[in-house]
mmCIF file of the C-alpha atoms, coordinates in Angstrom:
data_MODEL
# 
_entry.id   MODEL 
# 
loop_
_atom_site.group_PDB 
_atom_site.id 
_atom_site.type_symbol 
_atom_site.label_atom_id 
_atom_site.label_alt_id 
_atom_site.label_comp_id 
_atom_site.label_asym_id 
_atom_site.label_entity_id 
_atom_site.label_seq_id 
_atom_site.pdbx_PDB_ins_code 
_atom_site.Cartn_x 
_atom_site.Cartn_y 
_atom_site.Cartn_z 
_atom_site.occupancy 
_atom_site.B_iso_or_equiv 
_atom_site.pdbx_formal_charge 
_atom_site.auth_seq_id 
_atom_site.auth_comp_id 
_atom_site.auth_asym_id 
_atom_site.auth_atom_id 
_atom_site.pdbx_PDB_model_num 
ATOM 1   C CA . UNK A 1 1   ? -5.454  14.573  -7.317  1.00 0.00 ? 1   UNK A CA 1 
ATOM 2   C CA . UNK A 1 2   ? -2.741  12.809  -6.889  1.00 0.00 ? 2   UNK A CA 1 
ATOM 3   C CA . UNK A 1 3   ? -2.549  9.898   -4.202  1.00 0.00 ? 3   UNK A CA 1 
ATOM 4   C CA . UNK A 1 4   ? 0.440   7.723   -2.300  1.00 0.00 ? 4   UNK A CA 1 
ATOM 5   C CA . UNK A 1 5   ? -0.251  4.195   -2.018  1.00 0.00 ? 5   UNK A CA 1 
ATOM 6   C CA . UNK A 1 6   ? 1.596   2.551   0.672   1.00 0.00 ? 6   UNK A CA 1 
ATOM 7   C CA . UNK A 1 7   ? 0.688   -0.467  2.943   1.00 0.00 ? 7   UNK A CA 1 
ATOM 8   C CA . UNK A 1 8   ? 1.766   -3.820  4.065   1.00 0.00 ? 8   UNK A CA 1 
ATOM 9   C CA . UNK A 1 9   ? 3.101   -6.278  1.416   1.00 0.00 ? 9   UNK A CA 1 
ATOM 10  C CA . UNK A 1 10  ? 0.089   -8.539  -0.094  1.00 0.00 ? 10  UNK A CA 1 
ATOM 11  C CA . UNK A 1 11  ? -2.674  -6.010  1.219   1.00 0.00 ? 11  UNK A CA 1 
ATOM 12  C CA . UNK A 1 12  ? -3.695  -5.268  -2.061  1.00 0.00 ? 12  UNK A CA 1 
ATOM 13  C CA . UNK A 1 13  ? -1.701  -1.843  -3.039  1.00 0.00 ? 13  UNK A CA 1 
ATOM 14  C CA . UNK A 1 14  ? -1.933  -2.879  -6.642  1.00 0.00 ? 14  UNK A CA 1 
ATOM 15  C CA . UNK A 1 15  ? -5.369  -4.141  -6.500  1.00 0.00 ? 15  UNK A CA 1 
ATOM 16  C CA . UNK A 1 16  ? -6.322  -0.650  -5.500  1.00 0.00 ? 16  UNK A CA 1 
ATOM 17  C CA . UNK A 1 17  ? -3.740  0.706   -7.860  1.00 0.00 ? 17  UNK A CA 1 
ATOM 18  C CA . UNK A 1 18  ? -5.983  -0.991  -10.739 1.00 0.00 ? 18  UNK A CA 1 
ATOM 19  C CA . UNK A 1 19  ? -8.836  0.227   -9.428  1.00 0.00 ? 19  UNK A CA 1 
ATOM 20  C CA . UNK A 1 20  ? -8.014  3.852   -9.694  1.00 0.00 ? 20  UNK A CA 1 
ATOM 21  C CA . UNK A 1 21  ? -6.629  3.060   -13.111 1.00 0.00 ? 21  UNK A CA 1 
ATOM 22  C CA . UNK A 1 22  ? -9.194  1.108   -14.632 1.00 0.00 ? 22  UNK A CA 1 
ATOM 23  C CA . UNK A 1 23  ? -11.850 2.629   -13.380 1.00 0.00 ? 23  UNK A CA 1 
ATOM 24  C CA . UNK A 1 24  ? -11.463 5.828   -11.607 1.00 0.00 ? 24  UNK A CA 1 
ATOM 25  C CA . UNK A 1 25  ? -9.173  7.225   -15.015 1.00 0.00 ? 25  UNK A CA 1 
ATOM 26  C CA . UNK A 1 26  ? -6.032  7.530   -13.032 1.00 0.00 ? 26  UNK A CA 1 
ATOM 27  C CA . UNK A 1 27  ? -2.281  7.317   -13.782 1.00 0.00 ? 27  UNK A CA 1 
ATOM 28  C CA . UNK A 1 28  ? 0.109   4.492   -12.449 1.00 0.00 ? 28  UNK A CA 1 
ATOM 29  C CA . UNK A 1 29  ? 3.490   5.195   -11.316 1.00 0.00 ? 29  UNK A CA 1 
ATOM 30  C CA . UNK A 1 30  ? 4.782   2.416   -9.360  1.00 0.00 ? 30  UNK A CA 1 
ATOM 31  C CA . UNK A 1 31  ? 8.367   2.586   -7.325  1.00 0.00 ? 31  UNK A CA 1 
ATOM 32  C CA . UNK A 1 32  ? 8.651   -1.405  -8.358  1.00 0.00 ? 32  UNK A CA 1 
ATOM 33  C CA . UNK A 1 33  ? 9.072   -0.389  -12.087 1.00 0.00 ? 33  UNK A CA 1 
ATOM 34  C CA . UNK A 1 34  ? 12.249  1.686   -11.620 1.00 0.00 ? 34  UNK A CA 1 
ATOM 35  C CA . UNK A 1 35  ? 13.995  -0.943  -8.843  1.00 0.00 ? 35  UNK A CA 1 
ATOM 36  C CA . UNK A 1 36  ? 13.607  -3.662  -11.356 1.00 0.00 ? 36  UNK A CA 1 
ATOM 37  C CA . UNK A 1 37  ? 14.916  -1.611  -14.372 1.00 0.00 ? 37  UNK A CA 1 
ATOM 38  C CA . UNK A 1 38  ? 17.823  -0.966  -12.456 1.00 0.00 ? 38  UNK A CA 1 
ATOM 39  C CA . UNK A 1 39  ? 18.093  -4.321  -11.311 1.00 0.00 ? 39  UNK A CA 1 
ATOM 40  C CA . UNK A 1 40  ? 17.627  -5.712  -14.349 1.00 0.00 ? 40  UNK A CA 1 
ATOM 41  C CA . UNK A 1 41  ? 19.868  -3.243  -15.835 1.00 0.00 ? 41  UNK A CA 1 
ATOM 42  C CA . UNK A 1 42  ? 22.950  -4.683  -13.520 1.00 0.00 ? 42  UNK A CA 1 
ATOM 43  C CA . UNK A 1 43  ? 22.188  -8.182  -14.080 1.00 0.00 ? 43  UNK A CA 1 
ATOM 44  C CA . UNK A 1 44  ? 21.274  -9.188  -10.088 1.00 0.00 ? 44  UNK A CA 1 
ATOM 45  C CA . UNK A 1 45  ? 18.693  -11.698 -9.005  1.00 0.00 ? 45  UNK A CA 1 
ATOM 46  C CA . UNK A 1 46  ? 15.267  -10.041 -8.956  1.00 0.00 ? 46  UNK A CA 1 
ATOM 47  C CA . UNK A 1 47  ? 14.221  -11.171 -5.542  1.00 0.00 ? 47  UNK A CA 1 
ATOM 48  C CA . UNK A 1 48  ? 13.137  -9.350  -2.397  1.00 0.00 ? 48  UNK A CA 1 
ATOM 49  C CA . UNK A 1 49  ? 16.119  -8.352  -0.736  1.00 0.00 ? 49  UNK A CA 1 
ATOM 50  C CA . UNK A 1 50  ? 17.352  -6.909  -3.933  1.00 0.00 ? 50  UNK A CA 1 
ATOM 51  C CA . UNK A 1 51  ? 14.085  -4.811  -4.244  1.00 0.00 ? 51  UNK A CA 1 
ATOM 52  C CA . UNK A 1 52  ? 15.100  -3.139  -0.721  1.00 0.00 ? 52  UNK A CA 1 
ATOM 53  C CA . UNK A 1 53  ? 18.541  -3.040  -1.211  1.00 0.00 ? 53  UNK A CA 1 
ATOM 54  C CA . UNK A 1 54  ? 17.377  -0.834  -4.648  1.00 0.00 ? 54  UNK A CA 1 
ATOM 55  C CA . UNK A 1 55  ? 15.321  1.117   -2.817  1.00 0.00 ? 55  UNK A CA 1 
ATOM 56  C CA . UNK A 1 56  ? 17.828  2.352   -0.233  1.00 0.00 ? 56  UNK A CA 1 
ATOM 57  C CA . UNK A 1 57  ? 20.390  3.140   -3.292  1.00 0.00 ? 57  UNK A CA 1 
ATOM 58  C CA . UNK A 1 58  ? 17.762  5.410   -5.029  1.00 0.00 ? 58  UNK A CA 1 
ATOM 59  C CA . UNK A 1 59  ? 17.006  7.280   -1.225  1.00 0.00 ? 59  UNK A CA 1 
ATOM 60  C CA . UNK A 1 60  ? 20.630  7.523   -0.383  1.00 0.00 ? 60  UNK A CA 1 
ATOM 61  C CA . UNK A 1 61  ? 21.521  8.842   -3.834  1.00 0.00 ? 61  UNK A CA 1 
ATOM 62  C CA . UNK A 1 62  ? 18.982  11.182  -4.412  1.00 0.00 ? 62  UNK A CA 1 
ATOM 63  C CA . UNK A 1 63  ? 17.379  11.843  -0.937  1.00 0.00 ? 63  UNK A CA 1 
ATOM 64  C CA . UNK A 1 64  ? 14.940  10.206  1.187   1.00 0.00 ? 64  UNK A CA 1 
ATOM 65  C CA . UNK A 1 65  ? 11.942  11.313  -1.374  1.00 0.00 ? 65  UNK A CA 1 
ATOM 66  C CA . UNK A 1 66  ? 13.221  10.201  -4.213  1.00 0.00 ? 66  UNK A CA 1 
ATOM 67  C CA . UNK A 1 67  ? 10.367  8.573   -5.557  1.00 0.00 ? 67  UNK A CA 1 
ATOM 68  C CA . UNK A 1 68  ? 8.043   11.401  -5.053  1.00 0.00 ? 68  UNK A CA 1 
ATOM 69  C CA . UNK A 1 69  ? 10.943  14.008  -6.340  1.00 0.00 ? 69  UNK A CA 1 
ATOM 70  C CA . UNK A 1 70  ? 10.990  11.315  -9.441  1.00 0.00 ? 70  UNK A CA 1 
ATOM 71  C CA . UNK A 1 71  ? 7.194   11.080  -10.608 1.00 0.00 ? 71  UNK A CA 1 
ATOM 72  C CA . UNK A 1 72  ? 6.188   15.148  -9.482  1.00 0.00 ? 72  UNK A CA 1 
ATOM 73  C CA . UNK A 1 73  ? 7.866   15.862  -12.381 1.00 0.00 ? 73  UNK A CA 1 
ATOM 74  C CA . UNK A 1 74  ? 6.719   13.809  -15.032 1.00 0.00 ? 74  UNK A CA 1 
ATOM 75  C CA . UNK A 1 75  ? 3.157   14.002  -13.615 1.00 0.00 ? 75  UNK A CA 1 
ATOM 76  C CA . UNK A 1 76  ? 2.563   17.932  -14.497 1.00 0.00 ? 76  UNK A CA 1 
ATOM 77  C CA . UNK A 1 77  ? 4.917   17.311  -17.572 1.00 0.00 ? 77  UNK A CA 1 
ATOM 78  C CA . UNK A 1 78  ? 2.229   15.054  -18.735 1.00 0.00 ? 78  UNK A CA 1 
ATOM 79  C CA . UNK A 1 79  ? -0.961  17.036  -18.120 1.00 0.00 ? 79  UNK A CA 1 
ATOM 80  C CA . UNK A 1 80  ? -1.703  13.951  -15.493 1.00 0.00 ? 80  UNK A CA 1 
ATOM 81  C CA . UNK A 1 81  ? -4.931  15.297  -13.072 1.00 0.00 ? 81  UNK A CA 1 
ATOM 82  C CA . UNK A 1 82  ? -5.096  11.851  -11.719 1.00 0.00 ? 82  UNK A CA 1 
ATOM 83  C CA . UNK A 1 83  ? -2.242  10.338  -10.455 1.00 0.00 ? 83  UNK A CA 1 
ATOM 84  C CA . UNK A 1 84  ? -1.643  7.114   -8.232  1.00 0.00 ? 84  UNK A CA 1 
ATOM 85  C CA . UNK A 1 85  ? 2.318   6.876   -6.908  1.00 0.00 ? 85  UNK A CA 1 
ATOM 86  C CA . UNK A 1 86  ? 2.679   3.245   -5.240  1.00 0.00 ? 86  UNK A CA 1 
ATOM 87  C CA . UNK A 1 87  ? 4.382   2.423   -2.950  1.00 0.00 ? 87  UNK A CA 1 
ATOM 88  C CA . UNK A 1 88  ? 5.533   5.210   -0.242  1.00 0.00 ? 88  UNK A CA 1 
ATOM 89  C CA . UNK A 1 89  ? 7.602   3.709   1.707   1.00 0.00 ? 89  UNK A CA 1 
ATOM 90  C CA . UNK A 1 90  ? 10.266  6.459   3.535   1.00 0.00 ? 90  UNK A CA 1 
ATOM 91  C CA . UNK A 1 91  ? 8.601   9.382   5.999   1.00 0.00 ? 91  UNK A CA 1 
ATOM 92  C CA . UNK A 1 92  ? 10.137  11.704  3.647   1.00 0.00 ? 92  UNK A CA 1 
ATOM 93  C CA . UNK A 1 93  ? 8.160   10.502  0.494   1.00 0.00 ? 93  UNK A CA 1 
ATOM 94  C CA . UNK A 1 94  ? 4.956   10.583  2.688   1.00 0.00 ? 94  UNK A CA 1 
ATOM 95  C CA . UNK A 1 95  ? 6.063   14.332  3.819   1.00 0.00 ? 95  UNK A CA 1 
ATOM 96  C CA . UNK A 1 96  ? 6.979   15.352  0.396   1.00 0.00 ? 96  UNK A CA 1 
ATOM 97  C CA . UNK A 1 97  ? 3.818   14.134  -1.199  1.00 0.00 ? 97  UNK A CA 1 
ATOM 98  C CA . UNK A 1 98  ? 1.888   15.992  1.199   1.00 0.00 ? 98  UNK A CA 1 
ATOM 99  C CA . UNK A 1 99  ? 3.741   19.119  0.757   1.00 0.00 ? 99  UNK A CA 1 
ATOM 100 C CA . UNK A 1 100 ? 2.846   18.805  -2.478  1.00 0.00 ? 100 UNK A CA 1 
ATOM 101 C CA . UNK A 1 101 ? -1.383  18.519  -2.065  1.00 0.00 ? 101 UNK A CA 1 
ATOM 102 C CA . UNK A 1 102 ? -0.867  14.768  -2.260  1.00 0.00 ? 102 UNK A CA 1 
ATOM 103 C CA . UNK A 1 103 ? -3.243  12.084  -0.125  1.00 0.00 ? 103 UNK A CA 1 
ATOM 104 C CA . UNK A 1 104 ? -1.482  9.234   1.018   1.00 0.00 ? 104 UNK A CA 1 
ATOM 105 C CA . UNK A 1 105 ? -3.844  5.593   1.257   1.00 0.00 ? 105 UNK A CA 1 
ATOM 106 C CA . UNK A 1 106 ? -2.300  2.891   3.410   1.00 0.00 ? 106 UNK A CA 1 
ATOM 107 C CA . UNK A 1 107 ? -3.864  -0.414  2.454   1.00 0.00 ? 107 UNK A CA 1 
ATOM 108 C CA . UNK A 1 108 ? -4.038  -3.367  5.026   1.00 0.00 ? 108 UNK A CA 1 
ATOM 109 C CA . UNK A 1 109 ? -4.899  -6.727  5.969   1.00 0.00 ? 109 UNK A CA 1 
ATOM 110 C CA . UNK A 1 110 ? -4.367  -9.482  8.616   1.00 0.00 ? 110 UNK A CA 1 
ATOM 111 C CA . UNK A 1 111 ? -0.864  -10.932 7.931   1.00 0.00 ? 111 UNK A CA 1 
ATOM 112 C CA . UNK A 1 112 ? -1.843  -14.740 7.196   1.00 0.00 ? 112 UNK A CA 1 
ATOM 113 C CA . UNK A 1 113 ? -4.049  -13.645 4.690   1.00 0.00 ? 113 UNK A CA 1 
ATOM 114 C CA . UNK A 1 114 ? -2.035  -10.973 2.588   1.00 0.00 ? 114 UNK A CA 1 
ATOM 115 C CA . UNK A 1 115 ? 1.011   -14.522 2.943   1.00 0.00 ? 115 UNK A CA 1 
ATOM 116 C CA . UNK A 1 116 ? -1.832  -16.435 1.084   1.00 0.00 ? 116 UNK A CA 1 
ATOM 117 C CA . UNK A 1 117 ? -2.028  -13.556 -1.356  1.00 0.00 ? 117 UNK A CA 1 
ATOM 118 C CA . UNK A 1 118 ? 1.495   -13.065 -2.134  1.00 0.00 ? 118 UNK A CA 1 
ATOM 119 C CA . UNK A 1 119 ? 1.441   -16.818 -2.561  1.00 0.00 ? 119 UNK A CA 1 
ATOM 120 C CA . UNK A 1 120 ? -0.872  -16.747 -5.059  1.00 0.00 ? 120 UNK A CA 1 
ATOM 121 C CA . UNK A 1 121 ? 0.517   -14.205 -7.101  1.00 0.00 ? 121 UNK A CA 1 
ATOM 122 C CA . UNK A 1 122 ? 3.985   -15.969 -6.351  1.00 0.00 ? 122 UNK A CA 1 
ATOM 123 C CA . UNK A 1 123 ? 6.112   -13.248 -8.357  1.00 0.00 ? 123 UNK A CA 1 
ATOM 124 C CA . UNK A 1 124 ? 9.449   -13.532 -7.957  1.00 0.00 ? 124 UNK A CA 1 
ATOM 125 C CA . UNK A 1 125 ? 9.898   -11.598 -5.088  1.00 0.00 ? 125 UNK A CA 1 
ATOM 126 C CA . UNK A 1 126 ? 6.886   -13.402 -3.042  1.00 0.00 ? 126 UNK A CA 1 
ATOM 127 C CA . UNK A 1 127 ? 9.172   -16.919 -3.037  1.00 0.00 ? 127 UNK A CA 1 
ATOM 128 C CA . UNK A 1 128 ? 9.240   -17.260 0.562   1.00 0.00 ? 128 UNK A CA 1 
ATOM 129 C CA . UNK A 1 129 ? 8.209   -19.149 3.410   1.00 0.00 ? 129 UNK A CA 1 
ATOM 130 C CA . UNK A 1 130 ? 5.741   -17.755 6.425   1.00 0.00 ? 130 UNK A CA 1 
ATOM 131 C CA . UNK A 1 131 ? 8.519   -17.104 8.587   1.00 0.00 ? 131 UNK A CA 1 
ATOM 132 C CA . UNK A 1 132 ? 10.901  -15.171 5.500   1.00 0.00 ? 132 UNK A CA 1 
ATOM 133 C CA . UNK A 1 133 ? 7.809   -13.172 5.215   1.00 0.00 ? 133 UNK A CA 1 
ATOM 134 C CA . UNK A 1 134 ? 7.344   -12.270 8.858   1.00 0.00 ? 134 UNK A CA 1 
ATOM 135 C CA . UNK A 1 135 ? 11.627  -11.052 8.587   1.00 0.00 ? 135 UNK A CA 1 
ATOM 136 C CA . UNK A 1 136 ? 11.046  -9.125  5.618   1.00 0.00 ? 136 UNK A CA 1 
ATOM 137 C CA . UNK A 1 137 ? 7.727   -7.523  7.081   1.00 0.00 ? 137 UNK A CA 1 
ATOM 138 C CA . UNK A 1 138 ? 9.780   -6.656  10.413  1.00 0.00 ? 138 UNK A CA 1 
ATOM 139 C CA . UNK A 1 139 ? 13.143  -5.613  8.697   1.00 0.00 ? 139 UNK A CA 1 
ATOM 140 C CA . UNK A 1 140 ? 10.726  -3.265  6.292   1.00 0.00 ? 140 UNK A CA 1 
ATOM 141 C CA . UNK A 1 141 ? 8.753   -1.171  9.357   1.00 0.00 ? 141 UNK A CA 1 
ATOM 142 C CA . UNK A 1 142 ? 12.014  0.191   10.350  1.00 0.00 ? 142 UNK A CA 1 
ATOM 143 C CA . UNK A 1 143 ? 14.929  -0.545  8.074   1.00 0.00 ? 143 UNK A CA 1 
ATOM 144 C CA . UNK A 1 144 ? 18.193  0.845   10.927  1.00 0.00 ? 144 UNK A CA 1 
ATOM 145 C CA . UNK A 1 145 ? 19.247  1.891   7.374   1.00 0.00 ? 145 UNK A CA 1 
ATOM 146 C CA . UNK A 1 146 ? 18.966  5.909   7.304   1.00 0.00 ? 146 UNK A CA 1 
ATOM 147 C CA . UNK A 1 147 ? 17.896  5.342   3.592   1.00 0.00 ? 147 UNK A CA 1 
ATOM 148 C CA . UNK A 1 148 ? 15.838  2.289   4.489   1.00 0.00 ? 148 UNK A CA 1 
ATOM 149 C CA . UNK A 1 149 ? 12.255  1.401   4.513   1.00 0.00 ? 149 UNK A CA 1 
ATOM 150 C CA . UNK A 1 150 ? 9.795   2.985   7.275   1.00 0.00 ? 150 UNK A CA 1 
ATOM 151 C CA . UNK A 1 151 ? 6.816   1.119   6.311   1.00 0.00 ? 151 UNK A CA 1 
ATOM 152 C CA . UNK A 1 152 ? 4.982   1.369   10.012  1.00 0.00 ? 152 UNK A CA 1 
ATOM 153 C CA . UNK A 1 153 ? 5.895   4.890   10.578  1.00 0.00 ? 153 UNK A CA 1 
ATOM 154 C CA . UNK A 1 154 ? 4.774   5.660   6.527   1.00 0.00 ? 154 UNK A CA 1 
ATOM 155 C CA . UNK A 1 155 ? 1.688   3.571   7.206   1.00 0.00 ? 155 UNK A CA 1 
ATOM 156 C CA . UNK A 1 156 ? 0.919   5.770   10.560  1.00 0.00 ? 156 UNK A CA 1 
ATOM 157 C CA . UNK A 1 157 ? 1.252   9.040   8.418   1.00 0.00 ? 157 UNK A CA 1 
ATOM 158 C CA . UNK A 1 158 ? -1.681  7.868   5.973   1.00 0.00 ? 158 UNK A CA 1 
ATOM 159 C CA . UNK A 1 159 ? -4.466  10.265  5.776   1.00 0.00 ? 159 UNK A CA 1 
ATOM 160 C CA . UNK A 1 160 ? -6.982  7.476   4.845   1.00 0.00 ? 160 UNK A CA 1 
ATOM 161 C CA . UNK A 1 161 ? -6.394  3.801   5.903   1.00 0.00 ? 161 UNK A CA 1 
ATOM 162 C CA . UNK A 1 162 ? -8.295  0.695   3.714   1.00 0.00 ? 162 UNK A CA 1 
ATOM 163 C CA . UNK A 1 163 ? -9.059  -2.737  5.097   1.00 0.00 ? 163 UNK A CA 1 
ATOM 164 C CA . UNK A 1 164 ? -8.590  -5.260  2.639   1.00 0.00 ? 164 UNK A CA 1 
ATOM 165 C CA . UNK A 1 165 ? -10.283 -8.503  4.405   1.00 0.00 ? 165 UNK A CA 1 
ATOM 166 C CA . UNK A 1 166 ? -13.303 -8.402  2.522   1.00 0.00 ? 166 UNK A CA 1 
ATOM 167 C CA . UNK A 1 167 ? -14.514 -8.799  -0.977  1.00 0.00 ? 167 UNK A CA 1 
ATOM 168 C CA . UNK A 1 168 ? -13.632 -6.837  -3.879  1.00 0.00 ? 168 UNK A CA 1 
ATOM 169 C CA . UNK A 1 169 ? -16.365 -5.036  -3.975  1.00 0.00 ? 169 UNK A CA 1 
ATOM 170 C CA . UNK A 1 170 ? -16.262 -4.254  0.048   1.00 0.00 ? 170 UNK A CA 1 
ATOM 171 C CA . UNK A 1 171 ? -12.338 -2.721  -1.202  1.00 0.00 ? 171 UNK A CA 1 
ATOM 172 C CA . UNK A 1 172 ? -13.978 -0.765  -4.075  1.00 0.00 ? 172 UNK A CA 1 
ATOM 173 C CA . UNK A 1 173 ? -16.670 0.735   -1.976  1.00 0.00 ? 173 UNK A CA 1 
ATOM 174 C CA . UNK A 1 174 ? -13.871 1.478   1.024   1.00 0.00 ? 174 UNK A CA 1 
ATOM 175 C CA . UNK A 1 175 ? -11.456 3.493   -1.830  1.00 0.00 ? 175 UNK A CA 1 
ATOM 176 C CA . UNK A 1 176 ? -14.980 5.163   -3.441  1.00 0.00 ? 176 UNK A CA 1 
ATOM 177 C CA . UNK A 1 177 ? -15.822 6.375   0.220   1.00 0.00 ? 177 UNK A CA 1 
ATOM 178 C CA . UNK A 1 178 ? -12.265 7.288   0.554   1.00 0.00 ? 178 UNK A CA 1 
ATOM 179 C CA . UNK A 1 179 ? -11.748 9.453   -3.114  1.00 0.00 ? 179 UNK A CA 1 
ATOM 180 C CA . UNK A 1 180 ? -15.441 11.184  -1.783  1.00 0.00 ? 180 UNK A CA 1 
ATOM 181 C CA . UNK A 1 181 ? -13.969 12.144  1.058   1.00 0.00 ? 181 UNK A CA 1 
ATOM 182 C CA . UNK A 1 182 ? -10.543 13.551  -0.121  1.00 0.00 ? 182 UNK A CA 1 
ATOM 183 C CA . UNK A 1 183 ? -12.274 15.568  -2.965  1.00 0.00 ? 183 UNK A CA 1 
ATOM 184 C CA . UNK A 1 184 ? -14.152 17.038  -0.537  1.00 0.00 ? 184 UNK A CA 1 
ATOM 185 C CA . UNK A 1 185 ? -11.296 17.745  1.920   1.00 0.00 ? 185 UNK A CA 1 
ATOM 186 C CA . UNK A 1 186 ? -9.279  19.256  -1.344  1.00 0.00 ? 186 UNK A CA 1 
ATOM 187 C CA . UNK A 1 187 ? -12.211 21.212  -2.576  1.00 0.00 ? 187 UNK A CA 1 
ATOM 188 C CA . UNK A 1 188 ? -12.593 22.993  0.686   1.00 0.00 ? 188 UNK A CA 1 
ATOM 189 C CA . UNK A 1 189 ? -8.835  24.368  0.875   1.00 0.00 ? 189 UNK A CA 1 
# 
């Protein structure tokens, strides 16, 4: 199976991410990990705005789905059966994934509290006040770039949508109920 993980920034993407890894036996590939190589790899400030900026140079360069053109590869290369791709972010990595038998999981939460989150965490990209957050979140939904982030529309596409408001354990049981229920969906095709 092999699952898109998109959402809205400090929802808890990774947390589910983990989740699927650590316990569920799947495979991470994560869009982050090849903007900051890059980034790091032409000696620019690792910060938010750089993140998107990569993003849109990767979908402008080699199309819209990039990242899911990137990682389909490498997962049958590797023998992967489980595979988690986070983040989706354009319509045409959420179409392309599908295409390809993929689910795509859009993970949310009320704004103030995924700001507390990313506070927390505070990795470099996070560094901002309430209202830089609430830009960024904005600019990200629907980037007027044609290469840009679609985050809303992505998010809208999802076939499952998970809640993350709750406890841990309320998030584990939500992605348990949602894995039941897209085995089931894939095992009847």
């Amino acid at each position: 199976m092999i699952l898109g993980i998109t959402g809205t920034d400090g929802a808890g993407k990774g947390t589910v991410v983990e989740y699927l890894v650590q316990e569920k036996g799947f495979t991470h590939y994560s869009a982050r990990a090849i903007f900051i190589e890059e980034i790091e790899r032409r000696g620019i400030e690792n910060n938010r705005a750089n993140m998107r900026l990569m993003g849109n140079y990767f979908r402008e360069q080699y199309g819209n789905d990039f990242l899911i053109q990137y990682y389909l590869p490498k997962i049958k290369e590797a023998g992967v059966i489980n595979a988690a791709i986070e983040s989706i972010r354009a319509v045409a990595e959420a179409e392309t994934l599908k295409e390809n038998g993929g689910v795509l999981i859009a993970v949310d939460a009320d704004q103030k509290l995924r700001y507390e989150r990313v506070q927390k965490r505070r990795s470099t990209t996070d560094q901002v006040s309430f209202e830089q957050f609430q830009a960024h979140e904005e600019l990200e939904k629907n980037d007027p770039d044609p290469h840009g982030m679609q985050k809303q529309k992505v998010i809208d596409m999802a076939d499952y949508v998970v809640t993350n408001d709750g406890t841990l354990e309320e998030l584990h049981a939500q992605v348990d109920s949602v894995l039941a229920e897209a085995t089931h969906s894939i095992d009847r095709e």
